[in-house]
SEZASE-549107 format. One record per residue (C-alpha): x, y, z. Coordinates in nm, 4 decimals. Example, Ala and Ser with C-alpha at 12.3 -4.5 7.8 and 13.67 -1.06 7.14 Angstrom:
FILUM;1.2300;-0.4500;0.7800
FILUM;1.3670;-0.1060;0.7140
***
This chain:
FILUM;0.0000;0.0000;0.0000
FILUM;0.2949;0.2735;0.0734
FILUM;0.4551;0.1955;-0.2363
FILUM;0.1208;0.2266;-0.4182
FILUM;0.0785;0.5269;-0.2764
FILUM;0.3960;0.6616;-0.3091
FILUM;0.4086;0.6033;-0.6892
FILUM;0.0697;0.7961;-0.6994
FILUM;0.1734;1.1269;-0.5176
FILUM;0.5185;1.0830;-0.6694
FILUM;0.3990;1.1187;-1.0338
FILUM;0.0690;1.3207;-0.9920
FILUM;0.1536;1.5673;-0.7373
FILUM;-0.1127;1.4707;-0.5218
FILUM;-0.1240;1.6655;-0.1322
FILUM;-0.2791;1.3723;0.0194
FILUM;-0.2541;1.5097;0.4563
FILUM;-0.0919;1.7509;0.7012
FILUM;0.2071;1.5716;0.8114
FILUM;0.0956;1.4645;1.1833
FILUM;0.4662;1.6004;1.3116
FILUM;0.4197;2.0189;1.2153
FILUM;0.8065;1.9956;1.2456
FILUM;0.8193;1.7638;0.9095
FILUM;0.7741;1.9177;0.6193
FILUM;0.5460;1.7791;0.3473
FILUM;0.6521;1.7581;-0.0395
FILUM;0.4043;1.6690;-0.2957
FILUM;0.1959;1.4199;-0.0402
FILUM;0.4650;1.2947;0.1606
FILUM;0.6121;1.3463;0.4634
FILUM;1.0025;1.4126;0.5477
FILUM;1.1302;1.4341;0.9192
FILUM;1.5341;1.6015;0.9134
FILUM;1.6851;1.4210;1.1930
FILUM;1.9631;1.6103;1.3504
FILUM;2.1596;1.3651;1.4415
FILUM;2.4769;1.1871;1.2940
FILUM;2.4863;0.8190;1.2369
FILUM;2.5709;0.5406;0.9596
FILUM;2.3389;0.4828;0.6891
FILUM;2.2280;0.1582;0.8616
FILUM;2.1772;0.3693;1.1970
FILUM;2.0125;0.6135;1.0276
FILUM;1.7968;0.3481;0.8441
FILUM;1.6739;0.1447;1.1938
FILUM;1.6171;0.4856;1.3208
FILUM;1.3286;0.5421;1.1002
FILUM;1.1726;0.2079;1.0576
FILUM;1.1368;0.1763;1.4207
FILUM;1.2294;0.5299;1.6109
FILUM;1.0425;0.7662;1.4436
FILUM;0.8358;0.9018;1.6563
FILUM;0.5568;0.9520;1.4150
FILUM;0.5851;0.5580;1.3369
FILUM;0.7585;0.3584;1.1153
FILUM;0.9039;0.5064;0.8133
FILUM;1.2071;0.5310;0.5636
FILUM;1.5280;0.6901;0.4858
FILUM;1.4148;0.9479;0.2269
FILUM;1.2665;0.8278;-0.1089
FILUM;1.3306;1.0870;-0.3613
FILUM;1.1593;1.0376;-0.6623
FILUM;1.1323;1.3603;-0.8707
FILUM;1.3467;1.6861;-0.9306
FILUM;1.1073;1.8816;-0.7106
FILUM;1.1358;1.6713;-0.4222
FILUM;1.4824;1.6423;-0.4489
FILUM;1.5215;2.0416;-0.4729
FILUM;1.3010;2.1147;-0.1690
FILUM;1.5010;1.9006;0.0710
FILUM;1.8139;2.0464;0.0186
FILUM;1.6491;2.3697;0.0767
FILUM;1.4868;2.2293;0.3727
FILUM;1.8081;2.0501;0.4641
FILUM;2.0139;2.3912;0.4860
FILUM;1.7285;2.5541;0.7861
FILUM;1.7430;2.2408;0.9312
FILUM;2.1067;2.1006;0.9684
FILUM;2.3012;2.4609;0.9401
FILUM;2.5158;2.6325;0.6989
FILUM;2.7897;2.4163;0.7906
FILUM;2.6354;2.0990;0.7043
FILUM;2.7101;1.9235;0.3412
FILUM;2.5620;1.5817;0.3060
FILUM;2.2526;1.4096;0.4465
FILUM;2.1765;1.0287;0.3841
FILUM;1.8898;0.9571;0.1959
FILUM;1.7168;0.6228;0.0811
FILUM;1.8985;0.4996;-0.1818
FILUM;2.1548;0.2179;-0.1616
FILUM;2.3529;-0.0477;-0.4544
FILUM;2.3599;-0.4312;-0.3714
FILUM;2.7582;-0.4473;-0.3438
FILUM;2.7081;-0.7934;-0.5392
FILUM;2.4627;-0.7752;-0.8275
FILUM;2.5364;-0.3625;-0.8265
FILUM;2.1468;-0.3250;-0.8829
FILUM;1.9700;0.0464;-0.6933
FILUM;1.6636;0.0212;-0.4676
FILUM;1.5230;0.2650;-0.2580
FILUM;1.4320;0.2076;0.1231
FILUM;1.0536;0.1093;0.0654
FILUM;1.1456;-0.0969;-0.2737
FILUM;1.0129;0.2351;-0.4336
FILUM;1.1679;0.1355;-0.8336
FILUM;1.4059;0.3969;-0.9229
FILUM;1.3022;0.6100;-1.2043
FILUM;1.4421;0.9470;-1.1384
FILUM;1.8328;1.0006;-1.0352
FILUM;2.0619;1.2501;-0.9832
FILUM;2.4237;1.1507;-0.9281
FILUM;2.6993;1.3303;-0.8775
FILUM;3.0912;1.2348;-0.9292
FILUM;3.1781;1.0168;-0.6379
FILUM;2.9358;0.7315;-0.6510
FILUM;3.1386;0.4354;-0.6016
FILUM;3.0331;0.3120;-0.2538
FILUM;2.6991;0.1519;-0.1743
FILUM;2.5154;0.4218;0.0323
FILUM;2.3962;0.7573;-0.0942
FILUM;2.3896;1.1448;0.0008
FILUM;2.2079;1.4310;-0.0950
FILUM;2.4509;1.7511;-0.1559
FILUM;2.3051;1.9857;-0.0134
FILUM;2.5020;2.2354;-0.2257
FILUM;2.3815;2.1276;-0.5863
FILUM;2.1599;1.8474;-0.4916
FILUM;2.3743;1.6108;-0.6216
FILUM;2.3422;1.2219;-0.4975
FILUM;2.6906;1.0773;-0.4068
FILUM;2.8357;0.7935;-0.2104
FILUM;3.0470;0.8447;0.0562
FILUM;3.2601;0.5951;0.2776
FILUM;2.9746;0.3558;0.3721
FILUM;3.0634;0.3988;0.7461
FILUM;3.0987;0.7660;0.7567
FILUM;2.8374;0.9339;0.9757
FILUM;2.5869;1.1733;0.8356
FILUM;2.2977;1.3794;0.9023
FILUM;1.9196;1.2431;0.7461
FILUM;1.5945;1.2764;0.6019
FILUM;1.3208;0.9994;0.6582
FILUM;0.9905;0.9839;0.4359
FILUM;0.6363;0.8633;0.5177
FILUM;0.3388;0.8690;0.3907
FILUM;0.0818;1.0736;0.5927
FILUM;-0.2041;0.8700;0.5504
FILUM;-0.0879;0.5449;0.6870
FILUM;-0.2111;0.4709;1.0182
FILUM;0.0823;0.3825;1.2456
FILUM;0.1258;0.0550;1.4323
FILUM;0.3832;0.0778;1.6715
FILUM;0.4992;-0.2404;1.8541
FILUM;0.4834;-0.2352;2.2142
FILUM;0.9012;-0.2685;2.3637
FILUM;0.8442;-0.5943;2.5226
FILUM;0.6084;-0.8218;2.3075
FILUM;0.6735;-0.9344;1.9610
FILUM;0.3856;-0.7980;1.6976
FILUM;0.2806;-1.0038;1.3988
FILUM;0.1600;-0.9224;1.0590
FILUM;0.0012;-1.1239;0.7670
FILUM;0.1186;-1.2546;0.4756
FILUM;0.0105;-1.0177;0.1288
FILUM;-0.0796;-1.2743;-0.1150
FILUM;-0.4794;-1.3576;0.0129
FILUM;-0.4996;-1.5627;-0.2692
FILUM;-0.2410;-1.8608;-0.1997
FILUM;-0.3872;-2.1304;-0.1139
FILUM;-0.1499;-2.3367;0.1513
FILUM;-0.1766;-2.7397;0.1875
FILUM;-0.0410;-2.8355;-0.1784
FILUM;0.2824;-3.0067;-0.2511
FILUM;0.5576;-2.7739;-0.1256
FILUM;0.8989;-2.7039;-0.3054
FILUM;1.2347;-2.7042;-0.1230
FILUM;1.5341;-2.4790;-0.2091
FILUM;1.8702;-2.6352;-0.0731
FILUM;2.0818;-2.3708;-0.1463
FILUM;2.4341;-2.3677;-0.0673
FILUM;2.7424;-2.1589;-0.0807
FILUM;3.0461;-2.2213;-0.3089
FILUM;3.3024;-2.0996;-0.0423
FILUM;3.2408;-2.3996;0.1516
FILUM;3.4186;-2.7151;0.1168
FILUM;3.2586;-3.0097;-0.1271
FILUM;3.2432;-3.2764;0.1901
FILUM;3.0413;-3.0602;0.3703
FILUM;2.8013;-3.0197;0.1240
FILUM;2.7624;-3.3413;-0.0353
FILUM;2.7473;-3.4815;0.3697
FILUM;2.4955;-3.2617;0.4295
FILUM;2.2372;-3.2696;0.1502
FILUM;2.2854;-3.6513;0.2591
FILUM;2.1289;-3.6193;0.5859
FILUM;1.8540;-3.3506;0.4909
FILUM;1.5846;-3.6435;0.5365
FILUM;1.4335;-3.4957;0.1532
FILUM;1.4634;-3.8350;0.0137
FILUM;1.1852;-3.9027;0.2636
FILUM;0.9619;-3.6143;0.1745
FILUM;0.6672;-3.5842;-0.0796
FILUM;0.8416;-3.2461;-0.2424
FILUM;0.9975;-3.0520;-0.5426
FILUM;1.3557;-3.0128;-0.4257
FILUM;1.5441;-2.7120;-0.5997
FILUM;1.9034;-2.6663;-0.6143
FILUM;2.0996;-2.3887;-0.5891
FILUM;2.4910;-2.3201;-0.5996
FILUM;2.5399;-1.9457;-0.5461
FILUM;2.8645;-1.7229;-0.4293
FILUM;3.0381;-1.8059;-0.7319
FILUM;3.1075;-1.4847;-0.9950
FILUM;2.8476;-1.5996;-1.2433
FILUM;2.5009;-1.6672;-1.1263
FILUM;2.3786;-1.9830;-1.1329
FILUM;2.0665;-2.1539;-1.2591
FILUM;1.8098;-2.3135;-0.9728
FILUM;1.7527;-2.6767;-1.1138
FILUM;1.4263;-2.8304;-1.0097
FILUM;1.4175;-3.2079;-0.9508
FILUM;1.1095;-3.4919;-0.8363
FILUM;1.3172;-3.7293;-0.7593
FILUM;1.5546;-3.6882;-0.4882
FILUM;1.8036;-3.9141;-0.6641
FILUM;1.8371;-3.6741;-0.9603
FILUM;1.8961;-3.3874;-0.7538
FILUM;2.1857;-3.5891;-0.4853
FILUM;2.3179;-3.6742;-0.8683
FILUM;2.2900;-3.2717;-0.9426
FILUM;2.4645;-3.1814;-0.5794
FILUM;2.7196;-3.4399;-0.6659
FILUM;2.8219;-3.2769;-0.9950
FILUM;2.8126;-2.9021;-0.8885
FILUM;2.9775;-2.9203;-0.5260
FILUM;3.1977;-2.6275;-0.4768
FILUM;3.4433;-2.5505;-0.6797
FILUM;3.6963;-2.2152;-0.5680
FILUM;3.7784;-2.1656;-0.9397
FILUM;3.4466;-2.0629;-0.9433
FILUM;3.4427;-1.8410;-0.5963
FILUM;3.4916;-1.4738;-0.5495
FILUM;3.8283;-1.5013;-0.4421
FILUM;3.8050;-1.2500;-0.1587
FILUM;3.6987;-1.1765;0.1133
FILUM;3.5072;-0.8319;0.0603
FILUM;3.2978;-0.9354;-0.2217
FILUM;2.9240;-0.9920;-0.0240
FILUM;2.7256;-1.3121;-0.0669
FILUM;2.4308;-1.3342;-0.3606
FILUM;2.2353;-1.5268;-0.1328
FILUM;1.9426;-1.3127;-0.1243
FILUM;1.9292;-1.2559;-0.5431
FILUM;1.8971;-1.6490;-0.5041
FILUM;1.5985;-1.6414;-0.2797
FILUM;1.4387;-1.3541;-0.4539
FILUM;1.4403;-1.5959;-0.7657
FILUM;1.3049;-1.9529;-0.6182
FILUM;1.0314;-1.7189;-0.5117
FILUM;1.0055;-1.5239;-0.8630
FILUM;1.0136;-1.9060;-0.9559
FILUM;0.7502;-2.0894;-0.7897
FILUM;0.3679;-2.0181;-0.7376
FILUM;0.3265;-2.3002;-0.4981
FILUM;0.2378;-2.1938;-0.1454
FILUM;0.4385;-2.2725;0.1688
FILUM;0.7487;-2.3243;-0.0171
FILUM;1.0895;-2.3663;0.2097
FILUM;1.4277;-2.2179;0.1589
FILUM;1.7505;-2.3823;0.3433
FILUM;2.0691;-2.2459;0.3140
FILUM;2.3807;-2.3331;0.4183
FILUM;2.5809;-1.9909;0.4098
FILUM;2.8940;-1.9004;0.3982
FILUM;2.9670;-1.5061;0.3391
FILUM;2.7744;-1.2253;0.4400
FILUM;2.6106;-1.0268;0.2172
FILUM;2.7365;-0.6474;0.1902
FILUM;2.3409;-0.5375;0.1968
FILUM;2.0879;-0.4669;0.5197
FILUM;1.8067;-0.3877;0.2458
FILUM;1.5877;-0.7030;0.3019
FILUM;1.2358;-0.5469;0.2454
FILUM;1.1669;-0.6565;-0.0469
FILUM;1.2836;-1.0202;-0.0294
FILUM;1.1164;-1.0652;0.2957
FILUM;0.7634;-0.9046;0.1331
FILUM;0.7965;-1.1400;-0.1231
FILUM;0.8493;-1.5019;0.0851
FILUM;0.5453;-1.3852;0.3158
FILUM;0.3094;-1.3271;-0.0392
FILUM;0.3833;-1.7412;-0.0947
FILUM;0.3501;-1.7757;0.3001
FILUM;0.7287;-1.9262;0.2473
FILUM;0.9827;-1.9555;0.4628
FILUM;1.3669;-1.9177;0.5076
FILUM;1.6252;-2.1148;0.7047
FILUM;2.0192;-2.0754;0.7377
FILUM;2.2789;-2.3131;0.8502
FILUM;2.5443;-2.0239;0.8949
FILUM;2.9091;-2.0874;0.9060
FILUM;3.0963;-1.9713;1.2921
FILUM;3.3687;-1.9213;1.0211
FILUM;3.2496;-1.6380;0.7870
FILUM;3.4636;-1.6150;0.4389
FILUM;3.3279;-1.2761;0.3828
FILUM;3.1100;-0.9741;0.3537
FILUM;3.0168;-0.7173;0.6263
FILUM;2.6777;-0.7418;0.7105
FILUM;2.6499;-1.0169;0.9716
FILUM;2.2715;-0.9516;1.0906
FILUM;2.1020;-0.9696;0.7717
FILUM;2.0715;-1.3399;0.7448
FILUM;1.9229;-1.3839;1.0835
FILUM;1.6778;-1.0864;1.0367
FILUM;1.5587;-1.2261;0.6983
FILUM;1.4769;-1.5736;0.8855
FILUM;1.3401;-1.4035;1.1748
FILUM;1.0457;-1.2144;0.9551
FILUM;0.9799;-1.5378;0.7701
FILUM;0.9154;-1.7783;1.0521
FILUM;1.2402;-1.9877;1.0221
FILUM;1.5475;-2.0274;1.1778
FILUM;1.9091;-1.9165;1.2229
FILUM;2.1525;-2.1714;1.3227
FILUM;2.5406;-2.0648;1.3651
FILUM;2.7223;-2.4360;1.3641
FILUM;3.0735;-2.5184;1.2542
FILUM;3.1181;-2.6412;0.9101
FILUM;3.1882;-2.9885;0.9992
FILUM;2.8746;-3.0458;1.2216
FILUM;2.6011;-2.9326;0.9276
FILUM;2.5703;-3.2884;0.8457
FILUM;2.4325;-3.3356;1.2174
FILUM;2.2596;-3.0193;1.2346
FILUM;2.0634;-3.0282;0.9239
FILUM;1.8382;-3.3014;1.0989
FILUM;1.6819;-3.0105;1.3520
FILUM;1.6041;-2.7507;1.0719
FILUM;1.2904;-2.7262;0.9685
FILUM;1.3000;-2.9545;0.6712
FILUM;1.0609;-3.3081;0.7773
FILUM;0.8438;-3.0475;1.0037
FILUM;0.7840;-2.7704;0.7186
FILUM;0.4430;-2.5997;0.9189
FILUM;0.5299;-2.3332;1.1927
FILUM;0.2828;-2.3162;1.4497
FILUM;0.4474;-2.0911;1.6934
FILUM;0.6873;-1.8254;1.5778
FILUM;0.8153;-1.5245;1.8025
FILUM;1.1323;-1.3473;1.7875
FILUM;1.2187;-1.1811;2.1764
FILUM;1.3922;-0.9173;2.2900
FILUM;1.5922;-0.9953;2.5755
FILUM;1.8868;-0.8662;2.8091
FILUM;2.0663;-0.9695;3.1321
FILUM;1.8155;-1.1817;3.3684
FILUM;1.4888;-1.2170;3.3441
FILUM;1.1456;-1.3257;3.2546
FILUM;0.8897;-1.2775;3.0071
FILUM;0.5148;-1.3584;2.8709
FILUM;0.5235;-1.4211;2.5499
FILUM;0.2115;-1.4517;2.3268
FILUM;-0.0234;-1.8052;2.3358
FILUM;0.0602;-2.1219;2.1519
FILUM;-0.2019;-2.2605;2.0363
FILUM;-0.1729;-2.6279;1.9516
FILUM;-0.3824;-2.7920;1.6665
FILUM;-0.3092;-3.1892;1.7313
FILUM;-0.1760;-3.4345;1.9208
FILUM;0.1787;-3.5234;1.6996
FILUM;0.5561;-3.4636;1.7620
FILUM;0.6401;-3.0772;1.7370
FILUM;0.9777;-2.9717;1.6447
FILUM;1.1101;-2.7375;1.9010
FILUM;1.4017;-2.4747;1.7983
FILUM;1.4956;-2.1696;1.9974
FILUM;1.8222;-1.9450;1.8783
FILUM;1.9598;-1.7456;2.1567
FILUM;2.1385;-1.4380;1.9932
FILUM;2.2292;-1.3806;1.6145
FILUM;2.6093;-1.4029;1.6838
FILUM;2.8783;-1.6184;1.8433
FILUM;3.0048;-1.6901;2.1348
FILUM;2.7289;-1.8086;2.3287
FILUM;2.9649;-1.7849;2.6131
FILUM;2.7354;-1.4915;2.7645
FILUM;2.4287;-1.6816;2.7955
FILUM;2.3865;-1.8420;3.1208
FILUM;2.0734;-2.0761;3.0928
FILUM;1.7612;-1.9825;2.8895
FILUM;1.4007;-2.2118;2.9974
FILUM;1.1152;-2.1985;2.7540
FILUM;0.7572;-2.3041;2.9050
FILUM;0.4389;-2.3957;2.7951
FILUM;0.1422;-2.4486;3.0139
FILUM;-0.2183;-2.4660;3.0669
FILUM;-0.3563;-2.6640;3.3605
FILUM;-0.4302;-2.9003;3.4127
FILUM;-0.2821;-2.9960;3.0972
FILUM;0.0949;-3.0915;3.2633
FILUM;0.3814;-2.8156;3.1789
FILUM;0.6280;-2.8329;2.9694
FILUM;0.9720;-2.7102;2.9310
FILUM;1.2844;-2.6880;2.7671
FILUM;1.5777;-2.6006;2.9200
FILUM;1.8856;-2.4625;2.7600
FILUM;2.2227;-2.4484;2.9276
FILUM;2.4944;-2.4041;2.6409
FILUM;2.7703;-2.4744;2.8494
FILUM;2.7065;-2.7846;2.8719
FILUM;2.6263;-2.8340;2.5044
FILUM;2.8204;-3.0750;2.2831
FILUM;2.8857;-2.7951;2.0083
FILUM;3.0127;-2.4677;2.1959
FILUM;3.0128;-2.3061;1.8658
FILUM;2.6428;-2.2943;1.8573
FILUM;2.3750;-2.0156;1.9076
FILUM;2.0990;-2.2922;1.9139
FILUM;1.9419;-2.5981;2.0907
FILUM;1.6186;-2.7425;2.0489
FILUM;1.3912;-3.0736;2.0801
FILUM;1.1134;-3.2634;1.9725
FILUM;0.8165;-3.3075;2.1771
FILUM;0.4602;-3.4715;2.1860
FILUM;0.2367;-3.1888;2.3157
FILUM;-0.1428;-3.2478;2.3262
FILUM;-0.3830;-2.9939;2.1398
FILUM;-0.4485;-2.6776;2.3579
FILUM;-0.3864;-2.3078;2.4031
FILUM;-0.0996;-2.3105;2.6092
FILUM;0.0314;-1.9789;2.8014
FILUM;0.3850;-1.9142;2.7296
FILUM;0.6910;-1.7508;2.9236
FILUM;1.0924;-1.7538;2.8585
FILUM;1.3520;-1.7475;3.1775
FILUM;1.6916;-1.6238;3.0753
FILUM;1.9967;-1.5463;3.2169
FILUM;2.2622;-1.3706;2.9975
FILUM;2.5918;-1.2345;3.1971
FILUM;2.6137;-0.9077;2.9254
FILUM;2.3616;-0.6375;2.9495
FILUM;2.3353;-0.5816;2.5520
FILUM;1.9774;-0.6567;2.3754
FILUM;1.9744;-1.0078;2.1897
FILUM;1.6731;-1.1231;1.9684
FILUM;1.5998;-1.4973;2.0489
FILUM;1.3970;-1.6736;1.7696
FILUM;1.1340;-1.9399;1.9096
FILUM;0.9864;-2.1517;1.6776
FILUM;0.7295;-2.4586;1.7299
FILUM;0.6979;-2.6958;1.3810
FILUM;0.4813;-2.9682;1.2799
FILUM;0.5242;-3.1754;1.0147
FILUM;0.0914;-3.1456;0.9295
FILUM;-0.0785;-2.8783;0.7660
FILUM;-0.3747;-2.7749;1.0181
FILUM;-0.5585;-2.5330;0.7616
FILUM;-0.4445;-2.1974;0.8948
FILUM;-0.1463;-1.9998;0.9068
FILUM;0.0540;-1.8548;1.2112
FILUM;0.1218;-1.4938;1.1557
FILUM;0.4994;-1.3193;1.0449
FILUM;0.7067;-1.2564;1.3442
FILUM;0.8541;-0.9044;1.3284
***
């Protein structure tokens, strides 16, 4: 709906509403807030999806001359006369080179200037002129919203939900599979772990996909699970093929933005074994477009990275799409692929927490549709080491149903270069309340992922996590 409306006002000039701020300043329908403050473009990004104060917005979307014009004119009353640059909304995918703006907005009008080699852009506010500068430097900036939208902001301590787009998909068919799997890791691994994936026991399309490798390659789509171990087998990783450094970032998410240009099938499942970051935070669009197929997306992530910068994006795309983020030495995937979501594909529980130091908190109600085995898989923190969490304790109750628990001490785990334990568990059909117990020994914030899976379809469909 913003971008909808965004390409309305943008080309017709519409005034659509008073900005509700009197401090922002409205351009041809939309809203822009100048934020006095200096951060990095991904700073300055967060800030206005989830600090504005007016609700959730984006770094500025500029898509005419006469937008453009106004904010630097704006820009000069509002950051000084000694101010030059101010980040706005645009950003280039350091591996496919494409543009996008914040809100997926398409980009029709430009205006570059002579220094645009990085990936995050600037307004000039001297001549207007869009460059790149370093992609860490600190900057003033402009964030955009659209007036009419109602805001929903998220209370601090419980997860919200949202809806997949796509009404129209119809979930319960035959599902399709993407094993996808980095070229920087080593053939064994692969091969080994394809091998214990349990899809030769599944009634699915498997896809294949080889990607950080410097020419894109094809997703192959196989029945048979035979045919595609036979297509692993012949396209393992091959490092005349790689990169060959260590800054280039990972195509990972151009390959999940094609399964799901590919398919039509509902409830289709991405698992990747990753390697490299990618050099990208810009996930909106990928993540709109596995919730319109009500898909999700699961990583096996190297503790050893081989490159890129962006370390969060992987676990914040499989945070808003129901699945999970496992960090697991190389060598173990083979073991580890067994508790990814693969022979349970259904979520029926999904929340992604917020959580610091020692504590307690109520998260929102399972509700559980029948009495079967329930995969169980709860990620403490997006990063390594673990060594800072104490002892987390999941439980589920509802008397006088008997409670139930899982309890998570990763010192004592087998793999200490893990961020993830979970279970499997009969649980009878009820609405269960549900709390988390956690001790971590830092004070920063940590998301923890908890997911529930069953290996039925039930006829309805869990909400996103945020």
């Amino acid at each position: 709906m913003f971008l909808k409306l965004f390409l309305l006002a943008t080309l017709l000039g519409i005034a659509i509403a008073a900005c509700p701020d009197s401090n922002d300043k409205e351009i041809r329908g939309f809203c822009f807030k100048f934020v006095v403050q200096k951060m990095t473009y991904n700073d300055a990004r967060n800030w206005c999806h989830y600090q504005n104060p007016v609700g959730p917005s984006y770094l500025a979307v500029v898509g005419n001359k006469e937008t453009n014009n106004n904010l630097a004119v704006y820009a000069r009353s509002a950051f000084g006369a000694s101010a030059e640059y101010f980040w706005i909304g645009l950003s280039r995918n350091g591996s496919s080179g494409s543009l996008s703006w914040d809100n997926g907005f398409p980009v029709i009008y430009t205006n570059f200037g002579s220094h645009v080699g990085n990936n995050y852009f600037t307004e000039k506010i001297s001549n207007t002129k869009w460059d790149t500068p370093g992609d860490n430097e600190k900057n003033y900036f402009v964030c955009s919203y659209d007036p009419t939208v109602q805001p929903v902001t998220p209370k601090a301590t419980t997860p919200t939900t949202t809806t997949a787009a796509n009404v129209n998909c119809q979930l319960g068919g035959q599902q399709t599979v993407l094993f996808a799997y980095s070229n920087d890791l080593a053939p064994s691994v692969v091969l080994n772990t394809f091998s214990n994936s349990y899809l030769n026991e599944q009634l699915v399309t498997i896809a294949i996909s080889r990607f950080d490798t410097r020419q894109p390659q094809s997703i192959m789509y196989f029945s048979d699970y035979i045919q595609a171990y036979t297509y692993v087998s012949s396209h393992l990783p091959d490092s005349t093929l790689g990169f060959g450094d260590s800054t280039t970032g990972s195509n990972v998410l151009d390959v999940i933005n094609n399964f799901y240009n590919d398919i039509s099938s509902c409830g289709s499942v991405v698992m990747v074994l990753s390697k490299r970051y990618p050099n990208t935070m810009d996930i909106s669009s990928t993540v709109a477009k596995v919730r319109q197929y009500h898909g999700m997306v699961n990583f096996l992530a190297s503790n050893a990275p081989s490159g890129g910068t962006q370390s969060r994006v992987l676990f914040d795309l499989s945070s808003r799409t129901n699945g999970i983020y496992s960090i697991e030495e190389d060598a173990t995937f083979l073991h580890f692929i067994g508790w990814m979501p693969l022979r349970e594909r259904y979520p029926i529980y999904a929340v992604n927490v917020k959580v610091s130091g020692h504590g307690s908190q109520v998260l929102p109600p399972m509700s559980v549709p029948r009495d079967v085995t329930y995969l169980i898989m709860v990620s403490l923190q997006s990063h390594l080491p673990i060594s800072n969490v104490q002892s987390a304790k999941l439980n589920w109750f509802n008397p006088p149903f008997p409670q139930g628990a899982l309890s998570m001490q990763p010192s004592e785990w087998a793999y200490t270069n893990s961020n993830s334990g979970g279970n499997r568990r009969i649980i009878d059909p009820a609405v269960y309340n549900m709390t988390i117990d956690y001790i971590y020994t830092n004070t920063d914030v940590e998301t923890m992922q908890i997911r529930f899976y069953s290996s039925f379809y039930t006829n309805s469909w869990i909400p996103y996590s945020n």
